[in-house]
N, C-alpha and C positions, 0 to 999 in steps of 0.2 A: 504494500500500500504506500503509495505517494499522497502526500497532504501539502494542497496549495492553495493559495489565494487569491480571487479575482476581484481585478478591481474595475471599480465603476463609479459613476457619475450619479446624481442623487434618480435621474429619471431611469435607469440602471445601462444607459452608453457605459462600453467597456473602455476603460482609460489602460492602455499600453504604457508602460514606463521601460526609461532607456534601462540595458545591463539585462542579466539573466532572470528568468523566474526563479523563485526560491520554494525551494521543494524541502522538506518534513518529513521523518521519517515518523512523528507521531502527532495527533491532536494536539496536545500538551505542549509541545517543541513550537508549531505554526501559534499557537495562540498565545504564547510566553514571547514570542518573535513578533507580533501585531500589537500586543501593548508596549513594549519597547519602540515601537516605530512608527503608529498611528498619526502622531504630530507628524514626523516629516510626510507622511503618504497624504495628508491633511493638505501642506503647501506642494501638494505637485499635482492637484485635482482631483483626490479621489474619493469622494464623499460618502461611498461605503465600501466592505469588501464582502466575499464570499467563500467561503471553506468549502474547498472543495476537497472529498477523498476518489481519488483517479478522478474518474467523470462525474463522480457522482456530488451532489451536491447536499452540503450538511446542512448552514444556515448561513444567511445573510445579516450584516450586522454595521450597524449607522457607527462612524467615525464621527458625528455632529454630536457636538454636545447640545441636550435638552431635550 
């Protein structure tokens, strides 16, 4: 199992960022890795992300505070 993150825009346009995607070898790992780095993914347009295991999709979840 690979655990990644997608990211999007608050209407859910997928926002592409420069550099690799960052892949997880556990839930725990990708979601300890997005509260560390939500602010900067914040100033680069991406107003929420989405956990994803392989294709499959876990939950989506608002970067916005409120």
């Amino acid at each position: 199992m690979v655990w990644t993150w997608r990211y999007e825009k608050a209407d859910g346009t997928v926002v592409t960022l420069p550099g690799e995607q960052e892949e997880f070898t556990s839930q725990g790992d990708a979601e300890s890795w997005v509260g560390e780095t939500y602010k900067d993914l914040l100033d680069q347009g991406v107003d929420r992300v989405v956990l994803l295991d392989d294709a499959a999709v876990i939950y989506t979840m608002s970067l916005q505070e409120g």
